[in-house]
TORLODREN-482786 format. One record per residue (C-alpha): z, y, x. Coordinates in steps of 0.02 Angstrom, whole numbers, padded with zeros to 5 digits, always signed. Layout:
// TORLODREN-482786
ZYX/...
//
This chain:
// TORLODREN-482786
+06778+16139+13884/+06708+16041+13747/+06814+15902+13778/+06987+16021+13780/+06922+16078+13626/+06896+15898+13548/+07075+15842+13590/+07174+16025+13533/+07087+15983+13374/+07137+15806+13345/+07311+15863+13385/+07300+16013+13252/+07214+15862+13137/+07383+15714+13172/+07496+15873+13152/+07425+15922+12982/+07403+15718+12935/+07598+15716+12997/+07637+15854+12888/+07548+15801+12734/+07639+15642+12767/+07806+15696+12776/+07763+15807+12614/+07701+15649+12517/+07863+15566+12565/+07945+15692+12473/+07858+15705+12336/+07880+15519+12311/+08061+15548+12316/+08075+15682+12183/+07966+15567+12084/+08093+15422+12095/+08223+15533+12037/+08133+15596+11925/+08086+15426+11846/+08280+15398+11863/+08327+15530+11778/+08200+15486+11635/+08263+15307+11627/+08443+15366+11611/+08390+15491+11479/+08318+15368+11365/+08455+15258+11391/+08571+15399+11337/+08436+15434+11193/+08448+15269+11134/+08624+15255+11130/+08639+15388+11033/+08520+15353+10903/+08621+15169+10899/+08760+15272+10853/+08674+15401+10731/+08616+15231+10659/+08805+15158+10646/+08852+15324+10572/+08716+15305+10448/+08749+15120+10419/+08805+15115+10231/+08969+15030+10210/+09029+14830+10170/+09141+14788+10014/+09266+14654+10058/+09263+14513+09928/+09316+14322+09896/+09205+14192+09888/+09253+14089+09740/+09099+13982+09714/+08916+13935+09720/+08843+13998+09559/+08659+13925+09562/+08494+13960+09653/+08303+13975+09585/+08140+13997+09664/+08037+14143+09650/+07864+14172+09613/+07813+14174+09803/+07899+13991+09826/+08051+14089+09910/+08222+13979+09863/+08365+14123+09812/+08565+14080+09817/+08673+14174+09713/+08872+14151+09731/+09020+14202+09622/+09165+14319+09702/+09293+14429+09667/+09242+14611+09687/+09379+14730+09692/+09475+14610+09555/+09327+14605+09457/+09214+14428+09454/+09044+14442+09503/+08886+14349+09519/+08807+14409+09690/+08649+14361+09802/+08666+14279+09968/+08572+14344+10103/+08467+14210+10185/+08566+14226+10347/+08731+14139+10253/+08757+13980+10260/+08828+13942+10095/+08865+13773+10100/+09001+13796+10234/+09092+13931+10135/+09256+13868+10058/+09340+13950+09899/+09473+14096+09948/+09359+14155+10105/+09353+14314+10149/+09177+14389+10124/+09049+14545+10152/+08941+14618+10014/+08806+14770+10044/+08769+14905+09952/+08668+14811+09860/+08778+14675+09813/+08717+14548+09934/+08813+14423+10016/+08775+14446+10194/+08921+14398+10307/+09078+14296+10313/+09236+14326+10375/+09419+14203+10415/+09527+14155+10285/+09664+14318+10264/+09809+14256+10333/+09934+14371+10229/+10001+14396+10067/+10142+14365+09947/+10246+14195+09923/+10267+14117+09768/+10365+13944+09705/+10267+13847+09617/+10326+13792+09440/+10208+13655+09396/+10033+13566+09454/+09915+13572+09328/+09792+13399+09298/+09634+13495+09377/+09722+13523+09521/+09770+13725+09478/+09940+13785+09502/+10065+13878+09392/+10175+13992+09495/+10336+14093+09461/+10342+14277+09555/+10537+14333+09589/+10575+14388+09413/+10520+14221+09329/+10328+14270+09255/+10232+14134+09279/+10022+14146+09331/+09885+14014+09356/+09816+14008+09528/+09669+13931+09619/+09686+13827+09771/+09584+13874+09926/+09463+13777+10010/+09599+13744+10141/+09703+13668+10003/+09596+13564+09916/+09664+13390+09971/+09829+13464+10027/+09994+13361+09914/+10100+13518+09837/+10258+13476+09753/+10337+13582+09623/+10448+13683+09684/+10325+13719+09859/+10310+13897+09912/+10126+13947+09922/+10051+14118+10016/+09940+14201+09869/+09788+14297+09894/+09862+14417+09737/+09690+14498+09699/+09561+14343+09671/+09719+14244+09625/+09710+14088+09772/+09842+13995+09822/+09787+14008+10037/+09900+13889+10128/+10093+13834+10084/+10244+13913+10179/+10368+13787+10267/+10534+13768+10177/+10698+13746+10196/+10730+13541+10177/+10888+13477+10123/+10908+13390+10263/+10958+13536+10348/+11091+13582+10225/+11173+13414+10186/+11275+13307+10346/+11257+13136+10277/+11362+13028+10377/+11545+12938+10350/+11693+13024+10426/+11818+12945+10535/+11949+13027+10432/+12088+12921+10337/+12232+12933+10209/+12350+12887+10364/+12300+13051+10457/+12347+13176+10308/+12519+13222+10286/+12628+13285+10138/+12511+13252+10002/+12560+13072+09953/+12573+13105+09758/+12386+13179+09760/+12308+13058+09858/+12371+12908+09764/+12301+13013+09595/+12112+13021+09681/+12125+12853+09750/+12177+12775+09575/+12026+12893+09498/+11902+12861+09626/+11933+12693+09714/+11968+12579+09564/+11821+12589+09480/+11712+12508+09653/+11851+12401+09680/+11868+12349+09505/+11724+12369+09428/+11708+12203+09318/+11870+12272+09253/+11803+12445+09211/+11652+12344+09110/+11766+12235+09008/+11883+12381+08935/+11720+12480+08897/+11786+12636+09020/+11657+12746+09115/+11715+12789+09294/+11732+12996+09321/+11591+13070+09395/+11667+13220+09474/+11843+13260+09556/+11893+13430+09568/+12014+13485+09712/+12062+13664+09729/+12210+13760+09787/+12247+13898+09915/+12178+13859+10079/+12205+13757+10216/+12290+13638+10151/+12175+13476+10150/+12038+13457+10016/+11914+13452+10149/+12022+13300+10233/+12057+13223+10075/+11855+13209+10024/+11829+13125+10199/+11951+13013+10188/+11901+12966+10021/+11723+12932+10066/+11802+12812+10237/+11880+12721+10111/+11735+12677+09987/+11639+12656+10138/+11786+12531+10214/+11776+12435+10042/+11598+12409+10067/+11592+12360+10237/+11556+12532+10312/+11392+12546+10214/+11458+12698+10101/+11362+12860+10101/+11438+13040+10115/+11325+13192+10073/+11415+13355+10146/+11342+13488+10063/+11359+13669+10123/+11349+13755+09942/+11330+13962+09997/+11183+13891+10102/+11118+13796+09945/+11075+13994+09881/+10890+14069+09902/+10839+14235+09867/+10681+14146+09799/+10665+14108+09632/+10685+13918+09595/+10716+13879+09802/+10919+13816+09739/+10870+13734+09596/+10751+13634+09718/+10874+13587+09841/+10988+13532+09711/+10858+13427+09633/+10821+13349+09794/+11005+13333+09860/+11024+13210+09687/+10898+13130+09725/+10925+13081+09898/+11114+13015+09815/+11022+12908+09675/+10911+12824+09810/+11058+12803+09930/+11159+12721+09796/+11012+12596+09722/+11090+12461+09846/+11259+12485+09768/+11312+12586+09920/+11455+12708+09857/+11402+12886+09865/+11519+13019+09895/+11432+13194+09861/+11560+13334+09925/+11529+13505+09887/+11630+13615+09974/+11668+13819+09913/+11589+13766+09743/+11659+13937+09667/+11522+14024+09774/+11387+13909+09716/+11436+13855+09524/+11502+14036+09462/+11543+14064+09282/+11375+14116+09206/+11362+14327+09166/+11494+14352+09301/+11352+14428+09439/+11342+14580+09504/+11183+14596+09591/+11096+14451+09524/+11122+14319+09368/+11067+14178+09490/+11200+14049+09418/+11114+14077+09232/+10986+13956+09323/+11073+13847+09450/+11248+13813+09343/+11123+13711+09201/+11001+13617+09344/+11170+13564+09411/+11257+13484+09267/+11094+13399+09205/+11087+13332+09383/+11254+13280+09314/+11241+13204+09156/+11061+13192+09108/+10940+13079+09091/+10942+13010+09242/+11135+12940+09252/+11207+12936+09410/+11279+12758+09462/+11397+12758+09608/+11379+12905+09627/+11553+13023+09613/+11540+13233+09659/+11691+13293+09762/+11689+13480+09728/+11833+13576+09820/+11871+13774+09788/+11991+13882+09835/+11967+13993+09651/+11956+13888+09501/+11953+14040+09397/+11778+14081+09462/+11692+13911+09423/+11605+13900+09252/+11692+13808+09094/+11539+13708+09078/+11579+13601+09245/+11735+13582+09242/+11771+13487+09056/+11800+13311+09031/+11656+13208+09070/+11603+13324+09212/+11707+13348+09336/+11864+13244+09246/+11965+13222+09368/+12041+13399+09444/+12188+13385+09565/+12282+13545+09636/+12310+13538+09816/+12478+13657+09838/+12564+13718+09971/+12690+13605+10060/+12842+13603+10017/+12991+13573+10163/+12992+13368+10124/+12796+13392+10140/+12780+13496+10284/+12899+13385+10375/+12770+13257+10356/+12635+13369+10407/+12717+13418+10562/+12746+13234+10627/+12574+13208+10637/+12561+13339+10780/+12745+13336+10856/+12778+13149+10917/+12908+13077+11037/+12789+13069+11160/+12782+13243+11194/+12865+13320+11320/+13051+13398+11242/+13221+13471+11333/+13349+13348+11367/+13437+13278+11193/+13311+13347+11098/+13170+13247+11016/+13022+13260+10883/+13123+13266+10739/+13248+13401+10811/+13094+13502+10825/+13020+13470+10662/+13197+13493+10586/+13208+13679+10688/+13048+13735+10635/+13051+13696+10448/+13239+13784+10421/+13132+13953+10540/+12984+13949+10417/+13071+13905+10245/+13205+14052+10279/+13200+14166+10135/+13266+14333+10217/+13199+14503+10274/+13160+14413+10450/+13009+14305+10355/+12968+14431+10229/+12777+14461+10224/+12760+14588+10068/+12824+14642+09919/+12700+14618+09758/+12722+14752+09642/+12692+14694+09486/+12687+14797+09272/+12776+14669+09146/+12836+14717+08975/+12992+14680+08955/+13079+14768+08779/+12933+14822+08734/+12900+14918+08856/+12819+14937+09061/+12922+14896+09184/+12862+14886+09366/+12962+14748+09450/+12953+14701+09649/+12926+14534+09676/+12967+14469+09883/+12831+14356+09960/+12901+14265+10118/+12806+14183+10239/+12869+13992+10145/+12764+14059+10003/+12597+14074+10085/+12629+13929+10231/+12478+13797+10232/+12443+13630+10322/+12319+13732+10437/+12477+13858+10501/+12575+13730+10532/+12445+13652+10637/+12410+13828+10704/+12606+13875+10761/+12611+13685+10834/+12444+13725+10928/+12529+13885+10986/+12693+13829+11061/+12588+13674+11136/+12489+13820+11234/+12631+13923+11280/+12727+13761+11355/+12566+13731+11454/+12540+13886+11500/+12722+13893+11577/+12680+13736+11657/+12544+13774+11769/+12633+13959+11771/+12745+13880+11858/+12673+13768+11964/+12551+13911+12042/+12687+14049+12036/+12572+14177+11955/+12591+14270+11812/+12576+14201+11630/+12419+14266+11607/+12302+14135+11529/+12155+14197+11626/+12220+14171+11802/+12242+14000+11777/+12168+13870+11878/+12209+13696+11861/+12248+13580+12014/+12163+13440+12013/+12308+13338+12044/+12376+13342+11875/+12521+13211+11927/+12598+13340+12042/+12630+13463+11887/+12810+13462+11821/+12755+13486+11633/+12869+13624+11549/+12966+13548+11367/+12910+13621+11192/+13094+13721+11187/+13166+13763+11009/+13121+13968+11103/+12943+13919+11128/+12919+13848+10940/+13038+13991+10869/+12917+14106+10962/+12769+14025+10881/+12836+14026+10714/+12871+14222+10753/+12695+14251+10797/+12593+14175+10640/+12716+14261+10534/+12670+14433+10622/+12479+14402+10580/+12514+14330+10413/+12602+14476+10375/+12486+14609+10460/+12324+14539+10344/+12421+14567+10180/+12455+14724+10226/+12248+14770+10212/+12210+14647+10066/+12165+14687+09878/+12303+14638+09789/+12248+14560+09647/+12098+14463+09755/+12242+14419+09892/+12362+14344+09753/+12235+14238+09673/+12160+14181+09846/+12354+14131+09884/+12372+14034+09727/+12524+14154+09684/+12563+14167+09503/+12606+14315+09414/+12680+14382+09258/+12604+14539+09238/+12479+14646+09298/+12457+14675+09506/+12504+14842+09537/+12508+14861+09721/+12563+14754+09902/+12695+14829+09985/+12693+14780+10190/+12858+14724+10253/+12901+14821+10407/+12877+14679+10549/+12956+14682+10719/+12826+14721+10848/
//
């Protein structure tokens, strides 16, 4: 019994010790959560009182570090840096907080300040702000600068631009506040606005304009060719030739053919300087002045060697406007005087002549065009029937494919009695005009036909157009489709094509055609812009363009 009794009670004694076992392993687990929970919970405590301590965190002024302003010791042997910045546009002497290393600060950083005025961060260069020209570079190394309406301010350079080369003229980004000049903008060089090479063009390939270009050649030419002769009778070679006139009718080719020449007279060593004169114009104050400056200059170097320089400025109305004529800005007041004392100053210009070609001399100021500027000025008119003739035979040649009997000049001959006919079949408009005739108004109608407004560039343009139709009839023909240009596809044996003749219908047809579009864009011009554009002279006052009814 005693033994039964022993063993029931160590099984009552592993149960309980099983139990309490099981119960401690609990336990332990509610602990670890627990101590989980408590670790998360300061984690989340101390987080927060990070943030309460942000929130609390009293704000930094943002200033710019100009300069070191000195440093002393203290009574406890402690070594104290002050610095000078600009505070909220006002210049301050500040502490720097021992943290700062001021020695690799640079003037125009960006820097912190505490509430208590000490420097205790730093902060990137600011990398915005407004551009300015500068006007001139001061012995010390400061710069004077010129804001869009002309008022000049002294400036600082940066750190960054301490050993940096600026020009006059340079574009600078300004910190406005502490007044540093941070880093300079890329510009615009001239290279990018002037072609400087020598065209292939020559006298031989312009037509109809004999009597002009023996007056530029005599102008222009002589005084390279004959220059010893030029010394001995005491005469100055022109600097400038003007040629204007309505366009398209060769003042471009003329000024290239002009600078082959010179070039051909020095053996192909001459220089000509294209210049693209709207481009030339810069909202930024001083920016065209610049390029000017620098466009002369590049034509002085060039022509050290004796090289001939031929400087051609093409649409110089839109660059070299009569002074007080703008309407949304005066920018001529400043580039018209940088021009002519490019022209005549100091610095003379030795072969060196300006080509200047414009389609409205009207709109080009006094001041360039008298004697001893621009001397020589040559109007480039519209062809006359002898002149187109000889524009035409540059493009329409025997070798050309014609009907049988026919050759160039029958064509030529065709086409010049179609365009110079003065009826109601090559009327273009009627310009109404107010004269005062008896003393009195009298509104008089005035018939343009197409011979009044033809150019060398139309005729080109109604050769180029029956060229095109008698191709396009051509390979029409040889495929079988229909004459429409975009179903075209050219064999490759070219041989096998039986090439359609330039007809008298085909050029009659193109001939019809520009005078249809010539006709249909003076129907929508201003008068009075459209007749001065035209070279058209008038009597009296423009009243009005009356369209001529044109067969569609």
């Amino acid at each position: 019994m005693s033994d039964t009794h022993n063993t029931q009670a160590a099984t009552e004694s592993e149960r309980k010790l099983a139990e309490l076992a099981r119960h401690a392993d609990v336990l332990m687990q509610k602990n670890h959560a627990l101590a989980a929970a408590l670790t998360r919970a300061s984690q989340e405590l101390k987080i927060a009182k990070s943030q309460l301590a942000g929130l609390s965190h009293p704000p930094l002024t943002v200033a710019t570090f100009r300069s070191i302003d000195g440093s002393y010791t203290d009574d406890d042997g402690v070594r104290h840096t002050t610095a000078l910045v600009t505070l909220s546009g006002r210049l301050m002497s500040v502490g720097v907080a021992p943290t700062v290393n001021v020695h690799r600060l640079s003037a125009g950083q960006t820097v912190l300040v505490n509430d208590n005025l000490i420097l205790c961060d730093t902060r990137q260069l600011p990398s915005t702000g407004p551009v300015r020209i500068v006007d001139t570079v001061l012995e010390d190394g400061r710069l004077q600068v010129a804001d869009q309406s002309g008022t000049l301010s002294i400036v600082l350079r940066s750190g960054e631009l301490a050993h940096t080369l600026i020009k006059p003229g340079s574009m600078v980004c300004l910190d406005v506040h502490a007044m540093f000049a941070l880093e300079v903008i890329d510009q615009r060089e001239d290279s990018d606005l002037v072609l400087e090479e020598v065209p292939n063009t020559t006298f031989e390939d312009i037509g109809g304009l004999d009597a002009q270009i023996s007056q530029i050649r005599d102008a222009v030419e002589l005084p390279f060719a004959y220059s010893d002769a030029f010394a001995r009778y005491h005469l100055v070679p022109p600097r400038g030739v003007l040629l204007y006139g309505p366009p398209g009718n060769g003042k471009t080719l003329i000024a290239k053919a002009l600078a082959h020449a010179l070039a051909e007279r020095q053996g192909g060593k001459g220089v000509f300087l294209s210049v693209k004169g709207p481009q030339l114009l810069s909202k930024y104050v001083g920016e065209s002045e610049r390029l000017l400056r620098e466009m002369f200059e590049r034509a002085r170097l060039r022509a050290r060697d004796g090289r001939p320089v031929v400087v051609f400025i093409d649409e110089m109305d839109s660059l070299l406007r009569t002074r007080g004529t703008g309407i949304s800005s005066d920018v001529e007041t400043t580039i018209v005087p940088q021009f002519l004392a490019e022209l005549d100053g100091v610095e003379a210009l030795h072969n060196v002549i300006i080509i200047g070609a414009s389609n409205r001399i009207d709109m080009i100021d006094p001041a360039v065009l008298r004697p001893g500027r621009l001397d020589i000025k040559v109007h480039i008119a519209r062809p006359d029937r002898a002149q187109a003739a000889a524009i035409l035979s540059h493009y329409i040649t025997d070798d050309l494919p014609f009907e049988s009997g026919v050759n160039a000049q029958d064509v030529i001959s065709a086409m010049i009695e179609d365009i110079f006919t003065r009826d109601s079949s090559r009327l273009v408009c009627q310009l109404q005009e107010q004269k005062m005739q008896a003393g009195s108004a009298q509104t008089v109608l005035r018939p343009i036909y197409f011979a009044d407004l033809i150019s060398g560039a139309m005729l080109r343009n109604i050769v180029d157009r029956a060229k095109t139709a008698a191709i396009k009839a051509t390979i029409s023909k040889a495929q079988s489709t229909p004459t429409d240009v975009t179903a075209y596809t050219m064999k490759n044996d070219e041989a096998a094509l039986q090439f359609m003749p330039m007809s008298m219908a085909l050029v009659h047809q193109a001939v019809e055609r520009e005078y249809e579009e010539l006709a249909a864009q003076s129907s929508e011009a201003n008068p009075s812009q459209w007749a001065r554009l035209n070279d058209i002279a008038t009597e009296g006052d423009i009243v009005a363009l009356i369209a001529a009814c044109v067969r569609q």
